[in-house]
Each structure stands twice: as C-alpha cells, then as structure tokens.
C-alpha positions in Angstrom: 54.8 64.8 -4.0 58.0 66.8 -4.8 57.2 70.7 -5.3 56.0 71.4 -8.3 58.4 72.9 -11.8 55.5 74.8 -12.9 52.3 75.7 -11.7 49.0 78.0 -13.1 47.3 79.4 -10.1 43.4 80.8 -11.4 44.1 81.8 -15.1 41.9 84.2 -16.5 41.6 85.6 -20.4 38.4 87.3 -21.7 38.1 88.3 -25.1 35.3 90.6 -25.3 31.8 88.6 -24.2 34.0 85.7 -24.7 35.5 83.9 -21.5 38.5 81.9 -23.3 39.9 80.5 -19.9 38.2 80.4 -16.6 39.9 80.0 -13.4 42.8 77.6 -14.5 44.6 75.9 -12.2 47.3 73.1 -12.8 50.7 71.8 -12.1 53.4 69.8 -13.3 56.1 68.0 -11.2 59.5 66.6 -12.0 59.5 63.1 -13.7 55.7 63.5 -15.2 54.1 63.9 -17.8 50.5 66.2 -17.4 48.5 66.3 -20.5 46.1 68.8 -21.1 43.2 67.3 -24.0 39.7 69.1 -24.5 37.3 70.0 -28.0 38.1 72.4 -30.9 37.3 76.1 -28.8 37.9 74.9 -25.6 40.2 77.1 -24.7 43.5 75.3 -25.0 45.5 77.4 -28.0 44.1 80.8 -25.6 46.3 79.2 -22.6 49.0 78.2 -24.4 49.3 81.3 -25.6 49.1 82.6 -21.4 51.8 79.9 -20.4 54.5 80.7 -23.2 54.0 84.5 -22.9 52.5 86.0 -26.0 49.1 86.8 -24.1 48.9 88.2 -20.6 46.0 87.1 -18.5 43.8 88.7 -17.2 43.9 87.9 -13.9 46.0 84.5 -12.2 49.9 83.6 -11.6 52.2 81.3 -13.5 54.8 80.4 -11.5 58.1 78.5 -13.0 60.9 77.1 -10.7 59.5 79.2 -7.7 59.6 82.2 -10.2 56.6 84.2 -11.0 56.7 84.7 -14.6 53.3 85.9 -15.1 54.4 89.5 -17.0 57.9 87.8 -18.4 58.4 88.0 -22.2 58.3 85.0 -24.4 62.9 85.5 -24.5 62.8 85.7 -20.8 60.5 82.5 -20.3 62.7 80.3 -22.0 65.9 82.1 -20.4 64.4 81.0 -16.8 63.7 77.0 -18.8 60.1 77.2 -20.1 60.7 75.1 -23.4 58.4 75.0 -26.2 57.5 73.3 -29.3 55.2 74.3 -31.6 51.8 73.4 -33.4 53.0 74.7 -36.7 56.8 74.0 -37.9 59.0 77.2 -37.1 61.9 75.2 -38.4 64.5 77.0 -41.2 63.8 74.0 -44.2 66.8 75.3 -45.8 69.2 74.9 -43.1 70.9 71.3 -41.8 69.5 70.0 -38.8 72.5 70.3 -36.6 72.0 74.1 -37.8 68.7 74.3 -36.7 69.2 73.0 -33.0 72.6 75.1 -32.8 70.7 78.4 -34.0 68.3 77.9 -31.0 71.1 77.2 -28.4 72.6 81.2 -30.3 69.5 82.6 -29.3 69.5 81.7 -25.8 73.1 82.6 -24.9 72.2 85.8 -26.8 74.6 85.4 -29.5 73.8 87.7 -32.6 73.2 86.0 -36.1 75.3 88.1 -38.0 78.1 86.5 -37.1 76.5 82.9 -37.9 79.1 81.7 -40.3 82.6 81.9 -38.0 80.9 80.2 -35.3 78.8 77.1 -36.8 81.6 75.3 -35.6 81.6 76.9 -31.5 81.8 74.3 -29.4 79.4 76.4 -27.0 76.8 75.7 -29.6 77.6 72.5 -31.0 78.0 70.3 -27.5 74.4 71.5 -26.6 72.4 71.0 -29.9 74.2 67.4 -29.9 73.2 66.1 -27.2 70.0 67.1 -28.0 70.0 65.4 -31.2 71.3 62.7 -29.4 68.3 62.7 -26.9 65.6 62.3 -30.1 67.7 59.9 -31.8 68.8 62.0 -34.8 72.7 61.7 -34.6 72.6 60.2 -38.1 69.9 63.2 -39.7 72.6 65.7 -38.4 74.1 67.0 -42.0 70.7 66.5 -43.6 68.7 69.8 -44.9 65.4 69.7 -43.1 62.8 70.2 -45.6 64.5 66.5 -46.9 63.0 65.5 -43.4 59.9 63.2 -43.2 57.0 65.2 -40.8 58.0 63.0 -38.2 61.4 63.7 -38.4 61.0 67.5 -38.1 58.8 67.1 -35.1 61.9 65.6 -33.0 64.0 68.5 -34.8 61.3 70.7 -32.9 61.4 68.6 -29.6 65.2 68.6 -30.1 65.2 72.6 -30.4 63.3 73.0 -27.5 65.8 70.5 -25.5 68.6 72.0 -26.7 67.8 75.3 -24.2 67.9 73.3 -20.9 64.7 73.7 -19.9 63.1 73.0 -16.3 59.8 72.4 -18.1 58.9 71.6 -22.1 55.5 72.7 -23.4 54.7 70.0 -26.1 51.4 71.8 -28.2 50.6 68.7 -30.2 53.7 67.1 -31.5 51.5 64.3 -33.0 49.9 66.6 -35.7 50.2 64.8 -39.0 52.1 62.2 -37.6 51.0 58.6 -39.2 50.9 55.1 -36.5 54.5 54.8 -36.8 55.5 58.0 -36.5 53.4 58.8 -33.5 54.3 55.6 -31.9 58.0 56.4 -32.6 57.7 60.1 -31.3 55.7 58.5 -28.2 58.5 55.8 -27.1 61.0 59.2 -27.1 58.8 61.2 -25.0 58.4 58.4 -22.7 62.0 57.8 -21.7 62.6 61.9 -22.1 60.2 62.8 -19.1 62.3 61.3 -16.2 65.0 64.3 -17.4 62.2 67.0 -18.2 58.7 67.4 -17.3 56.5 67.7 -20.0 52.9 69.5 -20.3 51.6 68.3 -23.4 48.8 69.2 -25.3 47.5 66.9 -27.9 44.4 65.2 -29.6 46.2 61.9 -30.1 43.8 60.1 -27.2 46.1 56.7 -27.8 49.2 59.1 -27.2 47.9 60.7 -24.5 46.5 57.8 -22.2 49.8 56.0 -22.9 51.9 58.6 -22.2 50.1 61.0 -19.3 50.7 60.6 -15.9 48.2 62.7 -15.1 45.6 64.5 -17.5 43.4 67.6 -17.2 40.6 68.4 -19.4 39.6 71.9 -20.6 35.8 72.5 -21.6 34.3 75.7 -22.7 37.7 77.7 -21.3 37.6 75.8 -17.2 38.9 72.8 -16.5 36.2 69.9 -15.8 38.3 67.0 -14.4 42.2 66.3 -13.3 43.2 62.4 -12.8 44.7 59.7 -13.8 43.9 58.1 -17.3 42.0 55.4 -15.3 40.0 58.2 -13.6 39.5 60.6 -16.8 38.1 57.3 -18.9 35.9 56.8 -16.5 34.6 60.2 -15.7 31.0 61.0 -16.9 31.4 64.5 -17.9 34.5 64.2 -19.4 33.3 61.2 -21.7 30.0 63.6 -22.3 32.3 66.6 -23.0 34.9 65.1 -25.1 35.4 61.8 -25.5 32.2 60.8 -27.6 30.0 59.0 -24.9 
C-alpha cells in the first residue's frame, strides 16, 4: 500500500479523570476513504478537535505528508493541506456562494479582507473557488446568497470550501447532519467520485453512508479504538456490533 497522506501515531487527551482518547492510531492513504463511526461520548469530537489543531494532545504524533504537525496551528494545518469541513455551518448566509468559496481561497494565500471588494473579481481567487464549485456540482448555485440554499446545498458549499484550499487530506466531521435520503444520497455519489483526487477521513453517524462509502472503517469506543477493517469485517465484528451497532 502506498505511504500513507496522514497518519495518528498513539493519540492521547485526558480531561481531568476523564480519558477522552486512548492510544489512537490510524491512517489514511491516497485514493480512500477511512471512516471513523463510534456512540455519543466516544471520543470522536475530542480527536477531531487533536487532528484539526484546536486541542494539543497529550501525548502521540500526527503526521501529514511526512510532516509532523502535532504542535502546528489550526492556519498552519490547512497551509501544509489538512482540509476540513465542519459539523456546524461556518458559512457567511449573507454572502453568494462563489463568495464564500473565494473568501476561503483569501485566507489561505493570506490575503487581508479589507481589501475584499477590488478583488472579488482576482482571478487568483476566482479560478480556485471554481473549480471547486465545479467539483460539488454547484456551477449553477454560484450568484445565489447562501442562506437561500437548501441544508444540502450548503453542505457541498462547505465540502467545496474545504476543496477550494488544495488539500492533501479533507476531514469530513459529519457532512450528512440534517441531510434527508436524497440529499445524503446526493452528497454520497459526490464524495464517491471526489476520493480518487483527495483522501478523505470522515466522521459520520449515517451507517448507510458510511458502509457505502468507506474503504476502510475504524471504530472509537469509550476514547480507544476497538476494531479497523473493511465494512465486511466491521459488520461482522462482535464487539463492534455490541458497542455500537445495536446487536
């Protein structure tokens, strides 16, 4: 297997009496998608949180490209490619959707915003956040404010934001949320084709999603991981269908 784009080597975080990660070890490599599924307080918002950069842990490495990134800063993660979409919107509902993608291209080149208005129209902006619209199908939402957006919509504004920096590796932390069938099943077929040009780990309670989509899953139980496989392998798993999936 090639070598992998990003890889969590014995991640620790203690809150207290409370172990909120255990020894967490993963990785994900180029053309996969690794989902990472486990119960309400397992852990899984605590090592998000480690992976993107707004917690340190305790103790471990994350390693990105061959690049320890373990004490970067949230900026200097996605600088280096860590992309990210989030739980809960961080879109501007205000702005157009074009806007949106080309205000997170600005803030990687390091562009300031007070200078928005002249360059809306900078082609070093505006190539980029296309071509990401392009990528989740919204060439035809690109004049369109997004709080006119269905939920759906804005979730591939997200996924498009996130593309839009050129990342090595995209962090998906549940882009099904509040998405009916056909918006998850919409959302699903765009992640599909999108992981042969970006690796994706995603982390999500959609089960359908996730065993159609996964290449590989881990599951995350009381802050360790309990199993890694296949969804064949994690289905069939004992403890894993004891822990989490209702058997």
């Amino acid at each position: 297997m090639s070598d992998a784009v990003l890889t969590l080597a014995n991640l620790n975080k203690r809150f207290g009496a409370l172990q909120a990660t255990r020894d967490v070890s993963l990785d994900l490599y180029p053309g996969e998608i690794h989902a990472l599924i486990g119960p309400n307080g397992a852990g899984k918002s605590t090592l998000i949180g480690q992976i993107a950069g707004n917690l340190k842990p305790d103790a471990g490495r994350i390693v990105l490209a061959g690049r320890d990134i373990t004490s970067l800063s949230v900026a200097q993660r996605a600088r280096l490619g860590l992309g990210r979409s989030f739980q809960v919107s961080s879109l501007a509902e205000p702005l157009t959707v074009k806007r949106n993608v080309m205000i997170a291209v600005q803030a990687l080149q390091g562009h300031s915003f007070r200078f928005w208005k002249p360059v809306h129209h900078d082609e070093r902006l505006l190539a980029p956040a296309m071509e990401a619209l392009e990528r989740m199908a919204l060439t035809h939402r690109t004049d369109t404010p997004v709080a006119e957006l269905s939920h759906g919509e804005r979730r591939q504004v997200e996924v498009a934001c996130a593309l839009a920096l050129k990342p090595r590796a995209l962090l998906l932390d549940e882009p099904m949320a509040g998405l009916g069938p056909e918006g998850s099943a919409r959302l699903t077929e765009l992640l599909e084709a999108l992981k042969h040009e970006v690796p994706i780990l995603l982390i999500e309670h959609d089960m359908d999603a996730v065993f159609r989509l996964a290449d590989r899953i881990s599951v995350l139980v009381a802050g360790g991981v309990i199993a890694h496989g296949d969804s064949a392998a994690i289905r069939a798993n004992p403890q894993v269908r004891e822990a989490y999936l209702g058997d």
